[in-house]
N, C-alpha and C positions, 0 to 999 in steps of 0.2 A: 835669596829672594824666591818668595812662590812664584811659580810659573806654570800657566793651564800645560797641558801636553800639546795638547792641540797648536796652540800658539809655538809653542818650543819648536815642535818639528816644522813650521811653517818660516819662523825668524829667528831660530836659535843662536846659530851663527851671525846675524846681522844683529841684533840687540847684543850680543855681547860684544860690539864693537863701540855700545854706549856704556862711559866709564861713570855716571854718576849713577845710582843705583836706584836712586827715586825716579829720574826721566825711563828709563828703564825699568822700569816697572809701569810707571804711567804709560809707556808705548803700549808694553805686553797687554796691561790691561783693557785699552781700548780697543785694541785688535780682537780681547776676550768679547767685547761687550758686542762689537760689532759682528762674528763669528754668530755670538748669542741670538742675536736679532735677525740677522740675515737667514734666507732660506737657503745661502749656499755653505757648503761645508765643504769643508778645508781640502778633501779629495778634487773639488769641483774645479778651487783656485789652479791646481795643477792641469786640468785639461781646460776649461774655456778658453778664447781667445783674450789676449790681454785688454782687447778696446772693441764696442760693436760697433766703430764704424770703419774695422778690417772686412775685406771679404771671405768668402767660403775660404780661401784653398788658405786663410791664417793659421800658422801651424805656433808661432811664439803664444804659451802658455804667460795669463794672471801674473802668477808668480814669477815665472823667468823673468819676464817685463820689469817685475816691482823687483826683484832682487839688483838686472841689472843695474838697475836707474839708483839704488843704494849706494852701489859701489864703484861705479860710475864718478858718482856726487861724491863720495869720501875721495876715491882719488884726485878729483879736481880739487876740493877743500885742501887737500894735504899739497898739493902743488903750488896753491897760493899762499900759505903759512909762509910755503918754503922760498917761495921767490918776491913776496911782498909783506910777508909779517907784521907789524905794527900799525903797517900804512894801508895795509887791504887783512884786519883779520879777521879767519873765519873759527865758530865754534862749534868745533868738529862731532860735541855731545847733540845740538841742536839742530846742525844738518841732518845728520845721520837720523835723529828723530823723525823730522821733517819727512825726509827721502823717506823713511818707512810708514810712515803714517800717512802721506799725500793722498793715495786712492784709498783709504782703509772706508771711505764714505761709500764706494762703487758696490760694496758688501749690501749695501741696502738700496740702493740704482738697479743694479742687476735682479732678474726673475728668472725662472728656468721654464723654458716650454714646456707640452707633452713632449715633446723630443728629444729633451733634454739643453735643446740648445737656449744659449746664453739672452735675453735680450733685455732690455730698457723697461720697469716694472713701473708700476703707477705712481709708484712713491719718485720714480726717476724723472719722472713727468714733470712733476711739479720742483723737485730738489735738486741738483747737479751736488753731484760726491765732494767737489770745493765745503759745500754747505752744511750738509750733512755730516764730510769727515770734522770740521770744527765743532760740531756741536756734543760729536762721541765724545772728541780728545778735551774737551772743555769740562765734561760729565765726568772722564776719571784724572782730572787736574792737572791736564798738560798746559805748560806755560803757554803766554801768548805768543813770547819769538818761532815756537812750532805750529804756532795755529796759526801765523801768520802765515807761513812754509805751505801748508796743508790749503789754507784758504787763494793765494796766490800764485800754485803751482801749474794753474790750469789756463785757458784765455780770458776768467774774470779777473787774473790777477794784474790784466793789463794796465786796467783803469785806476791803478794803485803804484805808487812806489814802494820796492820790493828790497828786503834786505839784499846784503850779498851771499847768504845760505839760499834764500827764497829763489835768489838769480840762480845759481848753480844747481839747485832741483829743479826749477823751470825747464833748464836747456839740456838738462842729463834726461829729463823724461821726455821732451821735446824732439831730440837727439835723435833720442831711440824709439820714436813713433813715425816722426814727419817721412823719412825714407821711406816708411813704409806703404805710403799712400802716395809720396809726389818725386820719387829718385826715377831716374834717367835710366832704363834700362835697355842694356848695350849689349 
């Protein structure tokens, strides 16, 4: 399977954790199309802050964020195969999509100052990355069980009933943001 470089070095390891070769391609590619459009480049994803409504002293990188919430979300999926299989299952090609492609919309939300620093662009104004990311992965033919993932990962996906891949990205990206803004520091 072609794959941008760009994108390789960004999801290498996390798309080759998606075993059907066509969803897998369909991630890479919307992450290409997105990279494409966006004014940020792939260096950037490594230093901003992974959310702008951290403060200054936010030192968790874009990516660390997006990676951990991947693998996060495959290990919860893999925990429920394994302790409820039939009766709760999850498919680990569709999460794992999901989990990578959730914020792939923020690529076009995000603008970079004179300063370089990260903030909220015109287009973010009006779109939330929910919106925007379904309309990339729609454009290089990712099914709907991911676009559902990608659309309901964020607080619009409240107002909806959410698969149980959908749940399990919700609460891995949730997880690992909400401490960061409301934990008890002791």
């Amino acid at each position: 399977m072609f794959m941008n470089q760009e994108v390789k070095e960004l999801w290498g390891e996390e798309l080759s954790l998606i075993k059907n070769e066509t969803l897998r391609a369909q991630t890479a590619k919307t992450w290409e199309l997105a990279l494409n459009r966006s004014v940020l480049k792939p260096h950037d994803l490594n230093t901003i802050p992974f959310t702008l409504l951290a403060g200054a002293d936010m030192k968790v990188s874009f990516m660390a964020h997006k990676r951990s919430v991947v693998h996060i979300a495959r290990d919860c999926g893999e925990q429920i195969n394994k302790f409820y299989g039939n009766d709760l299952p999850v498919d680990m090609d569709v999460l794992i999509a999901g989990a990578i492609l959730a914020d792939v919309g923020k690529l076009l939300e995000y603008e970079l100052d004179a300063n370089g620093k990260s903030i909220q662009g015109s287009y973010g104004k009006y779109l939330r990355h929910p919106f925007s990311g379904v309309s990339l992965a729609e454009e290089c033919g990712v099914c709907p069980a991911v676009c559902h993932i990608i659309a309901t990962h964020a607080g619009e996906g409240n107002m909806v009933k959410r698969t149980t891949e959908a749940y399990i990205v919700h609460h891995a990206d949730f997880m690992t943001f909400e401490p960061f803004k409301d934990r008890l520091k002791v």
